[in-house]
C-alpha positions as CSV (number, residue, x, y, z in Angstrom):
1,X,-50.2,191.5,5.5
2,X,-48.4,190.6,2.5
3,X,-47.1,187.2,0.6
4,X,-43.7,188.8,1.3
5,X,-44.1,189.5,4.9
6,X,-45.8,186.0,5.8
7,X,-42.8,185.0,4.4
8,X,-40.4,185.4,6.5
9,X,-42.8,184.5,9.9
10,X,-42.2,181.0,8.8
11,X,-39.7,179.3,11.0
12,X,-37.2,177.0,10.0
13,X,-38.7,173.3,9.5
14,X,-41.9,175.1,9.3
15,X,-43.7,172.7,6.9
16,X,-43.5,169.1,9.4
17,X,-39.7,169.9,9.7
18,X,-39.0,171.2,6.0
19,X,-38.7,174.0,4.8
20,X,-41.8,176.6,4.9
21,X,-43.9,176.7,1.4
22,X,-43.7,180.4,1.5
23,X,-40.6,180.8,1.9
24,X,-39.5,178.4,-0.3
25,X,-41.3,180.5,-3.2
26,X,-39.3,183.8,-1.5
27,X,-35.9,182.0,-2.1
28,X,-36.8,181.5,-6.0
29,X,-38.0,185.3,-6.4
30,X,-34.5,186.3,-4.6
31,X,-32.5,185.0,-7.1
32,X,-35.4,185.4,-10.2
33,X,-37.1,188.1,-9.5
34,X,-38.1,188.4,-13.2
35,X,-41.0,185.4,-12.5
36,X,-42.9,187.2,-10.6
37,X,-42.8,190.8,-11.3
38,X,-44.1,190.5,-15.0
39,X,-40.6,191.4,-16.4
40,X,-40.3,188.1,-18.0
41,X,-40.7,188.3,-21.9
42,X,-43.1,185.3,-21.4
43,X,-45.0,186.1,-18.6
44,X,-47.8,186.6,-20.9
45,X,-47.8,182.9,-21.8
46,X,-48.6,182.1,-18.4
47,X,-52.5,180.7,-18.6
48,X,-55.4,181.2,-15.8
49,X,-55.3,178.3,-13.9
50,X,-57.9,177.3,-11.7
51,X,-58.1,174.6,-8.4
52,X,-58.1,175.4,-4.6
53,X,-54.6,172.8,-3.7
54,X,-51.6,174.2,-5.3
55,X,-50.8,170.9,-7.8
56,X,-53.9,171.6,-9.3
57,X,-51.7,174.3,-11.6
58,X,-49.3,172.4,-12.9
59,X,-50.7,170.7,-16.1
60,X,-49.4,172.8,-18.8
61,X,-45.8,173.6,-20.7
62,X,-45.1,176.5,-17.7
63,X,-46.7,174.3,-15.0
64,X,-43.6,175.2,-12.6
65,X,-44.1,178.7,-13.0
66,X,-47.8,178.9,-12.1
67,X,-47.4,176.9,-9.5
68,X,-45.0,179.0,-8.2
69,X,-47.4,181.7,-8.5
70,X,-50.2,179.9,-6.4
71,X,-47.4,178.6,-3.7
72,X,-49.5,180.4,-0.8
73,X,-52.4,177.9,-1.1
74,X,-50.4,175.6,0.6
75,X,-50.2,176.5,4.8
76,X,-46.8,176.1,6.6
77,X,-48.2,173.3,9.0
78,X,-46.3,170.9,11.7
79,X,-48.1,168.0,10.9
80,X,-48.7,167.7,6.9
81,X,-51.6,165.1,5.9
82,X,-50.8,163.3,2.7
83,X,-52.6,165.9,0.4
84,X,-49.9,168.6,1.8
85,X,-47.0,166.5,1.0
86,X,-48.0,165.8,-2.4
87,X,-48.7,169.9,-2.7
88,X,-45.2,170.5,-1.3
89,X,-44.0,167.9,-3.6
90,X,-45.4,169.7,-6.6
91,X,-44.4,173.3,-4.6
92,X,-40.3,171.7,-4.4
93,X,-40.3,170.6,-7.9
94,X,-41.4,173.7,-8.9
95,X,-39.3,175.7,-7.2
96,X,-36.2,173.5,-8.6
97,X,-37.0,174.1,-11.8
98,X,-37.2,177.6,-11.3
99,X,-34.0,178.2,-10.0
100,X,-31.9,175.4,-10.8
101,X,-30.5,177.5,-14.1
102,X,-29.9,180.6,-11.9
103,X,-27.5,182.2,-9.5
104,X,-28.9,180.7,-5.9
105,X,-30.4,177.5,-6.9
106,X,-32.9,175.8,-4.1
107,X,-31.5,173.2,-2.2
108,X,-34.5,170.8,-2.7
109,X,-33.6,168.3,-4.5
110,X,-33.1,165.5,-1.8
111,X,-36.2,166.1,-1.1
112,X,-37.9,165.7,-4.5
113,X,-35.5,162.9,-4.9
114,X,-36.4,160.7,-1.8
115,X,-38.0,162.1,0.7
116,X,-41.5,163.0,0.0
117,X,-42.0,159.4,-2.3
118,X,-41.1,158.1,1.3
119,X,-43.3,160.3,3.1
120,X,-46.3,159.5,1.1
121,X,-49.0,157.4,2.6
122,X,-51.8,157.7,1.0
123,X,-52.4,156.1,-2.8
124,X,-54.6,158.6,-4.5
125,X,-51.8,161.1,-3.1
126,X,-49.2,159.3,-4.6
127,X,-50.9,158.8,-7.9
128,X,-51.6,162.8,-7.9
129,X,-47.7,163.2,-7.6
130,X,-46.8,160.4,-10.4
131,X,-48.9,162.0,-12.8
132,X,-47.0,165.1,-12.1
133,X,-43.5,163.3,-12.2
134,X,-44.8,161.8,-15.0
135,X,-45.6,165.0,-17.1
136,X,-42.3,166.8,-16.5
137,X,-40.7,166.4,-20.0
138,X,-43.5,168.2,-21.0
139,X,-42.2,171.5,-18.9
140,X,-40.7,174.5,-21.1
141,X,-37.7,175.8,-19.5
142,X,-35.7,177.9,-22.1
143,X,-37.1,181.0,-20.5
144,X,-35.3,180.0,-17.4
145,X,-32.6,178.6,-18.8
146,X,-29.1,179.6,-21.4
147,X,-27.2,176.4,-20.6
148,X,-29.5,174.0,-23.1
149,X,-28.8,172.3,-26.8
150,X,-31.3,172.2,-29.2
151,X,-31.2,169.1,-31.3
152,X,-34.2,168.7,-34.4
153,X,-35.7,166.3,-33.8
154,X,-35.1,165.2,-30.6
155,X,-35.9,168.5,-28.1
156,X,-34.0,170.7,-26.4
157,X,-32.3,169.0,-23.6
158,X,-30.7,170.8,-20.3
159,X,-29.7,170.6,-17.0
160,X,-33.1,170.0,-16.0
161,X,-33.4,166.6,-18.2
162,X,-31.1,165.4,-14.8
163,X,-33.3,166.7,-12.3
164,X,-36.2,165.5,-14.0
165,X,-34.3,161.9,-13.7
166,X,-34.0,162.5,-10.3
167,X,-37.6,162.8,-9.7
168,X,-38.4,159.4,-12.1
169,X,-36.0,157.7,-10.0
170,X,-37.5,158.4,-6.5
171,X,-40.8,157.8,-8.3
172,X,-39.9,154.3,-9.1
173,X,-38.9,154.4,-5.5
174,X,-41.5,155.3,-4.2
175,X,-44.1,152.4,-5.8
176,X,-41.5,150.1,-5.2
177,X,-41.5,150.5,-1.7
178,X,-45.9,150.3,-1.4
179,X,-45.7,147.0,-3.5
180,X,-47.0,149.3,-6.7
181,X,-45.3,146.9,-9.5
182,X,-47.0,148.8,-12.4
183,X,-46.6,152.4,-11.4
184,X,-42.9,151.3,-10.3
185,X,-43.0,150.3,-14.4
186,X,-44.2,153.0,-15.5
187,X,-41.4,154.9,-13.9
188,X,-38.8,152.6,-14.9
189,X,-40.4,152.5,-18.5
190,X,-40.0,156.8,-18.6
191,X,-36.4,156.8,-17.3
192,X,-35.2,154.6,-19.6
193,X,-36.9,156.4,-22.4
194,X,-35.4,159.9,-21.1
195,X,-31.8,158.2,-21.6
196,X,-32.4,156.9,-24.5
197,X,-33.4,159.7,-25.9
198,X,-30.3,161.6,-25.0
199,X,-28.3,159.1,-26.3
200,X,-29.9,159.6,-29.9
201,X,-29.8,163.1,-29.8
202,X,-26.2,162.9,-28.9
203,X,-25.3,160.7,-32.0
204,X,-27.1,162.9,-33.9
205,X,-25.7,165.9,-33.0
206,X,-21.9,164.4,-33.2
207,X,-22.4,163.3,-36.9
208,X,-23.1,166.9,-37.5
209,X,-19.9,168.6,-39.1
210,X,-20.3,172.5,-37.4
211,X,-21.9,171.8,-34.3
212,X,-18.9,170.6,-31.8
213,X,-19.2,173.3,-29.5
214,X,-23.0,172.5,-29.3
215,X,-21.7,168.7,-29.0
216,X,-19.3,169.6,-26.1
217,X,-22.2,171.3,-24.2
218,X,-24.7,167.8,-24.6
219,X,-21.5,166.2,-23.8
220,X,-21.5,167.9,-20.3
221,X,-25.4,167.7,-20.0
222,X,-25.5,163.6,-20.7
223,X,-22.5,163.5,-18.2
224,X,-24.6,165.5,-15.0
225,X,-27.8,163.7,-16.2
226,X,-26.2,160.3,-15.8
227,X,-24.8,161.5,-12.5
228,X,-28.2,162.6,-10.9
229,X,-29.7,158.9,-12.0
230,X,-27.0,157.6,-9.3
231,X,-27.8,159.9,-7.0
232,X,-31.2,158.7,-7.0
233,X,-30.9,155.0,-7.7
234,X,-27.3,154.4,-6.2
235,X,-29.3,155.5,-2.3
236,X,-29.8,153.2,0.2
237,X,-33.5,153.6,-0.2
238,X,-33.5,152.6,-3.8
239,X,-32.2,149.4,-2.2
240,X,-36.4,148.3,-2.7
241,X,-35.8,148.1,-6.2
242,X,-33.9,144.4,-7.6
243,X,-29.8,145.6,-7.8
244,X,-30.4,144.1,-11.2
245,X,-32.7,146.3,-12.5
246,X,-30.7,148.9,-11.1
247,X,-27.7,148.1,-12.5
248,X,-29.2,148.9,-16.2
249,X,-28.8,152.4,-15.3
250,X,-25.6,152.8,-13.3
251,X,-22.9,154.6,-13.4
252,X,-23.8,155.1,-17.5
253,X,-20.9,157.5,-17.7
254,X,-18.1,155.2,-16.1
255,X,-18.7,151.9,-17.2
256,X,-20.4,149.3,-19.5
257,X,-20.2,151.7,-22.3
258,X,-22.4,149.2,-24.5
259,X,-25.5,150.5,-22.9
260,X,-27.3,152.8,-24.9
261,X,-25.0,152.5,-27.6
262,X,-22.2,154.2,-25.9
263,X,-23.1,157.5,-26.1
264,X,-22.8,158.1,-22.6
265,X,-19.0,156.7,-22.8
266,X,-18.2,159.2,-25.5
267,X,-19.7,162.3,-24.1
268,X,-18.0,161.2,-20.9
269,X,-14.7,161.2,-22.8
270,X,-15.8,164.4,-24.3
271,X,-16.9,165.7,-20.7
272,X,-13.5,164.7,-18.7
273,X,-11.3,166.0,-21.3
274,X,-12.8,169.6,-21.9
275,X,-15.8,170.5,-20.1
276,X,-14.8,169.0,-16.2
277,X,-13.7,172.2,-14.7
278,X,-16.4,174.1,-15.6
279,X,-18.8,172.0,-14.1
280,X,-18.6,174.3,-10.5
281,X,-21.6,175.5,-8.8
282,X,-20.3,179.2,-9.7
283,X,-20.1,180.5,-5.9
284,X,-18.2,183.4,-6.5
285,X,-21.4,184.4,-8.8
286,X,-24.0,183.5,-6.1
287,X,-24.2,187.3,-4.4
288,X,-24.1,188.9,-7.5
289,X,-27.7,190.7,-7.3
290,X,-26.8,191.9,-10.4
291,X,-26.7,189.4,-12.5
292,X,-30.3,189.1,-10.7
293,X,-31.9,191.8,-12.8
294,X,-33.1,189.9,-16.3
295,X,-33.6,186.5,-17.7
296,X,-30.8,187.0,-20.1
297,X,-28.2,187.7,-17.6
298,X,-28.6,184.1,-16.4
299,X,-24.9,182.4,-17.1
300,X,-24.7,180.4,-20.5
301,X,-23.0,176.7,-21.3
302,X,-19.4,177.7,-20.0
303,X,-16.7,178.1,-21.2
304,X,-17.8,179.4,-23.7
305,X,-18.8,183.3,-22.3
306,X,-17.1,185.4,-24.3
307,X,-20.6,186.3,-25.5
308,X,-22.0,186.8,-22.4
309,X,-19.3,188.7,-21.5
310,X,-20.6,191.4,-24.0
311,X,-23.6,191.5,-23.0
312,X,-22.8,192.6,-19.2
313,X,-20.3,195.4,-20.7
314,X,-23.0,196.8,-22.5
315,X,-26.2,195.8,-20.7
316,X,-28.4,199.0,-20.1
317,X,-29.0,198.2,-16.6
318,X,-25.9,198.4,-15.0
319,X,-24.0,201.8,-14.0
320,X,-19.9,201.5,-13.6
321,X,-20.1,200.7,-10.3
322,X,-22.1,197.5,-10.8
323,X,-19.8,196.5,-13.9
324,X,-17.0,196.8,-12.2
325,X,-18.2,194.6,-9.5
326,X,-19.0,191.7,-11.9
327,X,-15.8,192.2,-13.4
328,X,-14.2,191.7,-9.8
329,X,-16.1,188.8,-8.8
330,X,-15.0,187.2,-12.6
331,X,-11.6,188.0,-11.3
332,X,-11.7,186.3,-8.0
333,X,-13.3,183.3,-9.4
334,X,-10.7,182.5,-11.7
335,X,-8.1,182.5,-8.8
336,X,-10.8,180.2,-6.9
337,X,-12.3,177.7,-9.3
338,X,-8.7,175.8,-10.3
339,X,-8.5,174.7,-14.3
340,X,-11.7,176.9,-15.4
341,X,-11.8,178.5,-18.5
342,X,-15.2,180.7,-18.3
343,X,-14.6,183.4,-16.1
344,X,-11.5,184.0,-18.5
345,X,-13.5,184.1,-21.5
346,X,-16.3,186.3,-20.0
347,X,-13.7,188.9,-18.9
348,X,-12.2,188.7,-22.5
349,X,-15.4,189.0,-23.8
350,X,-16.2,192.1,-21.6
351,X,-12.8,193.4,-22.2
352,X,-13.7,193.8,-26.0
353,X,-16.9,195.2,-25.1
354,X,-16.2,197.5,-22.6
355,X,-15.3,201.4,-24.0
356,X,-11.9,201.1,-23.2
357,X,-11.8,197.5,-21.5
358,X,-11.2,196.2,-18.5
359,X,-8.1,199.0,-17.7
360,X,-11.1,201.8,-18.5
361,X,-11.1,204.7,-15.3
362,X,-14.9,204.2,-14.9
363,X,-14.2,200.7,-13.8
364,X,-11.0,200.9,-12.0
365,X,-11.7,203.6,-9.8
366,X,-14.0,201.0,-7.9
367,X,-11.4,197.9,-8.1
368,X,-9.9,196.7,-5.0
369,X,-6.3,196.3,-4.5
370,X,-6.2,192.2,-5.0
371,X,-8.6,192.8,-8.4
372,X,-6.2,195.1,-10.2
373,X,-3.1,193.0,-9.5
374,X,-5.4,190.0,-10.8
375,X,-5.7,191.8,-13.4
376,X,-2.3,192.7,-14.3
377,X,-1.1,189.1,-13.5
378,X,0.6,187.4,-16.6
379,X,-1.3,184.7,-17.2
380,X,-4.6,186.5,-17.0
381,X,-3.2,188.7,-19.4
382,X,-2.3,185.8,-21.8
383,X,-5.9,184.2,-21.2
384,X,-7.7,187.6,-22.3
385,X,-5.6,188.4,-25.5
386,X,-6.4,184.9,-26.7
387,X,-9.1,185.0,-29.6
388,X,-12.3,183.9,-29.1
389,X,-11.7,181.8,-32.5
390,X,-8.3,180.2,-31.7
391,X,-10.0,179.7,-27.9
392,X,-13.0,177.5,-29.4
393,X,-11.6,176.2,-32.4
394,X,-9.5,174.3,-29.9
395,X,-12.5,172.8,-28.5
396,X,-13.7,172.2,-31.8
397,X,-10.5,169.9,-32.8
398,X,-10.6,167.9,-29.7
399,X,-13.9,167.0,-29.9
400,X,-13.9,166.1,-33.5
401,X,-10.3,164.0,-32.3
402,X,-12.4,162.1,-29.6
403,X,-15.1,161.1,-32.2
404,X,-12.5,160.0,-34.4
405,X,-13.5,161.7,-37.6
């Protein structure tokens, strides 16, 4: 019987009422194939790893990769001991970070968040999963990832930087609530120094003249980061931990703007003002198989896709039929997602690309009726013939206007 096949015997709740390992790891190969069928460019990074429980494979740079790979160590049971739960704690984190940067992301991260720091009983359990929470930053995710900022220095920071927050919070959480002060510290001690380190990088990057596209990006990535703190801290269990010590960390990009120098107050000001709308889970993406097919088909920082909308024009891969149904799901979500500017810009970009653009036979003889009047209409019209300069020089002047220089 195959990995595949035991798959899909597991039953809903098949892991003590969550979610069965297996078919957690079958939910990150549907929507990144490219991890586990040696496509990847970096697959041959991945080390041997060795250990019979499935957290035994995480301490390296691509830890959530190869423990994805050695997912099937850990049995779908009904009644998990503590070892299992800090397995599938190591298993869900892995599987976040594997997808969270793609099409279908996992819906996990309550768990990693709460849930299993609750569940845990056992100490030498929960220490296994706080050196793993612990080691996070030390994960390399630009191979699964084209919505990150490099900043020398300080890192590359991402999407990710948030849900590894998440997990430090419910860490803290979690020793809180077993009377563990200094592992509850330690926590505390590695949040703090996450933000802080956003906040410099964020400086940094603003005093650079050149960079304010790359500064409205970190903008949007300190904003969602700051956000995923208060969904882990603002919870009714984080209610163990003293609302004072709490309140250092709240609500960093509405208030209190001294914290932390204010950075957060300025890329949430950068945030609100350009990069909102695009902050959308990108449903009308989500059954795209597609868009499936490589690592560097994976959606870059929007809105600014007029790049990767050359690159599905002319992407080897795809035959006219498949174009033209990325091209009608662009079109779709720009009538869906209100105030967005990425889907325009990616069907700009393609429209440049494409022999003979958007209005070329080989695509329209597969468009639907409500697709070529999108097409036609008269502001989607005016959003494609705008340059991609004149678009993102925009973006460049208002962000230079909110950081006053």
């Amino acid at each position: 019987m195959t990995e595949r096949t035991q798959r899909t015997e597991e039953g809903r709740g098949a892991f003590g009422g969550f979610i069965g390992p297996r078919t957690l790891v079958g939910l990150v190969e549907n929507t990144a194939p490219w991890l586990f069928d040696g496509a990847h460019p970096e697959s041959t990074d991945l080390p041997e790893t060795t250990g019979p429980r499935v957290s035994d494979h995480a301490g390296h740079s691509l830890g959530w990769w190869t423990l994805l790979r050695h997912g099937h160590l850990l049995p779908a049971v009904e009644r998990p001991t503590p070892a299992d739960y800090a397995d599938y704690f190591a298993l869900c984190v892995a599987a976040h970070f594997g997808s969270v940067a793609t099409y279908v992301p996992t819906d996990v991260d309550a768990k990693i968040r709460h849930a299993l720091w609750l569940d845990q009983t056992d100490p030498a359990e929960l220490a296994r999963m706080r050196a793993l929470a612990l080691e996070l930053g030390s994960w390399r995710i630009t191979g699964v990832s084209k919505r990150t900022v490099t900043v020398d220095g300080f890192g590359v920071f991402s999407g990710h930087d948030g849900e590894r927050l998440s997990v430090l919070g419910g860490g803290w959480i979690g020793h809180a609530q077993v009377g563990d002060l200094e592992g509850a510290e330690r926590f505390e001690a590695a949040l703090d120094a996450e933000l802080r380190r956003e906040a410099e990088a964020f400086e940094a990057l603003a005093r650079q003249r050149g960079r304010e596209l790359e500064v409205a990006g970190l903008a949007a990535i300190l904003t969602h980061n700051a956000g995923d703190v208060m969904q882990a801290l603002g919870a009714k269990p984080a209610k163990v931990i003293p609302e004072e010590r709490r309140a250092r960390y709240a609500d960093l990009a509405r208030e209190r703007f001294e914290r932390y120098g204010g950075a957060y107050g300025r890329a949430a000001e950068i945030y609100r003002a350009l990069m909102a709308p695009e902050g959308h889970r990108n449903y009308p993406l989500r059954e795209l198989k597609e868009l499936r097919r490589s690592p560097e088909l994976l959606l870059p920082m929007s809105p600014f896709l007029d790049g990767w909308g050359e690159r599905l024009a002319t992407w080897p891969g795809f035959d006219d039929a498949a174009r033209a149904n990325i091209v009608s799901a662009l079109v779709v979500g720009c009538k869906k997602v209100a105030g967005q500017e990425g889907y325009y810009r990616a069907l700009a970009g393609f429209d440049r690309a494409h022999p003979g653009g958007l209005g070329a036979k080989s695509l329209t003889q597969h468009f639907g009726t409500a697709v070529r009047k999108g097409l036609e209409d008269a502001q989607m019209r005016q959003k494609l013939a705008l340059r991609r300069e004149s678009f993102e020089s925009r973006y460049v002047k208002e962000v230079r206007r909110i950081l006053g220089r």
